[in-house]
C-alpha positions in Angstrom: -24.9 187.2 79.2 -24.2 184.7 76.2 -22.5 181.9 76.1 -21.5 180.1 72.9 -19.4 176.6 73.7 -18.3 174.4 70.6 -17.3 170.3 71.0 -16.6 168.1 69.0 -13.8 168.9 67.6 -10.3 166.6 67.3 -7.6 164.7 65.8 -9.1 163.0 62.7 -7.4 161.4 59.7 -7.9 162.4 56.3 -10.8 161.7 54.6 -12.6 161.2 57.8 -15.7 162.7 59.2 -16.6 165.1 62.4 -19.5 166.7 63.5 -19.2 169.8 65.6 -21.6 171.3 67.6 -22.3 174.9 69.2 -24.9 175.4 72.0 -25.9 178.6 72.9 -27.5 179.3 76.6 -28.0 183.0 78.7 -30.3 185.5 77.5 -30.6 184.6 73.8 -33.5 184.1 71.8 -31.6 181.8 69.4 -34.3 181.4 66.7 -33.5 184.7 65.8 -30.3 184.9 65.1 -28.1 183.7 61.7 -25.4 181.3 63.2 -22.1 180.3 61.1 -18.9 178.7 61.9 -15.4 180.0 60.7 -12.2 178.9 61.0 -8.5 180.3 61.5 -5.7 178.5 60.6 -1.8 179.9 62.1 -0.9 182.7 60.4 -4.2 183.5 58.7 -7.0 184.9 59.2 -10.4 183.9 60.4 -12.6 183.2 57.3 -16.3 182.4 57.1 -16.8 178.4 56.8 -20.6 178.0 56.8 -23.5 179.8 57.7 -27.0 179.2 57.8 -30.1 182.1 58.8 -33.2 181.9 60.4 -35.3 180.3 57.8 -32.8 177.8 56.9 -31.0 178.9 54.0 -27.4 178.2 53.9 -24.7 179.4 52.3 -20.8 177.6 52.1 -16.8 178.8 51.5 -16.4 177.3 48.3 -13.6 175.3 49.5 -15.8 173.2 51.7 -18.8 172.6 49.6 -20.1 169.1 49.2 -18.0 168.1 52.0 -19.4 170.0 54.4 -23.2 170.7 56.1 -24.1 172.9 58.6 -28.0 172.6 60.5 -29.5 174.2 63.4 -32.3 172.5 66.1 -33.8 175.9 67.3 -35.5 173.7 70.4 -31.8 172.8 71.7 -30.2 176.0 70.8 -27.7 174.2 68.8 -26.0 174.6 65.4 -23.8 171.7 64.2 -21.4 171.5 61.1 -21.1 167.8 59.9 -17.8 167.3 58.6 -17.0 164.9 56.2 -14.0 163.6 53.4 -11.5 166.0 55.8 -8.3 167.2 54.2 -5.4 168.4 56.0 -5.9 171.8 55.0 -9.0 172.1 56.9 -6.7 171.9 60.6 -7.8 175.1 62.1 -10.1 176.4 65.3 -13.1 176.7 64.2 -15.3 179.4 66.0 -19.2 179.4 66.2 -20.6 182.7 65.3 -24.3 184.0 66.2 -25.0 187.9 64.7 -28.7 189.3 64.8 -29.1 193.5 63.9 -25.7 193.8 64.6 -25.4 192.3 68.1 -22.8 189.5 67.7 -21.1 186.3 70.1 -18.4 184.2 69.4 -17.3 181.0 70.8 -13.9 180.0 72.0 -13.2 177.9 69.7 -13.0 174.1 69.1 -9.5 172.5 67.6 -9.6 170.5 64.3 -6.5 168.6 63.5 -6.8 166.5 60.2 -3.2 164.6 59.9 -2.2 160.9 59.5 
């Protein structure tokens, strides 16, 4: 069984910052697997945010670039997505994701609300 559990996610004001975070526990080898965090906002659907693979290389929605910034600590089983200069049109849940070969988990989801 795995479990993927986001935090961090809240009411922010924009052009603020939040960092989310996504730990991973059960039977997972988490080194091995490419992690990414999308997003769904009402009445869309869920679209890739960031992602980043085992060596490190990352890839961004070009909406989000040079605002956003994903990482992984592979010794705390852990991906995070720093984000920063927030516009309300990033208010979504935003879902971790870990695939390897197919095999795939999702989280349940963290809320992100950026409104003043």
């Amino acid at each position: 069984q795995v479990q993927l559990v986001e935090s961090g996610g809240g009411l922010v004001q924009p052009g603020g910052s939040l960092r989310l975070s996504c730990a991973a526990s059960g039977t997972i080898n988490f080194s091995i697997y490419t992690m990414a965090w999308y997003r769904q906002a009402p009445g869309t659907q869920r679209e890739l945010v960031a992602r980043i693979n085992t060596s490190g290389w990352t890839n961004y929605a070009d909406s989000v670039k040079g605002r956003f910034t994903i990482s992984r600590d592979n010794a705390k089983n852990t991906v995070y997505l720093q984000m920063n200069s927030l516009k309300p049109e990033d208010t979504a849940v935003y879902y971790c994701n870990a695939i390897f070969r197919g095999r795939q988990y999702w989280g349940q989801g963290t809320q992100v609300t950026v409104s003043s």
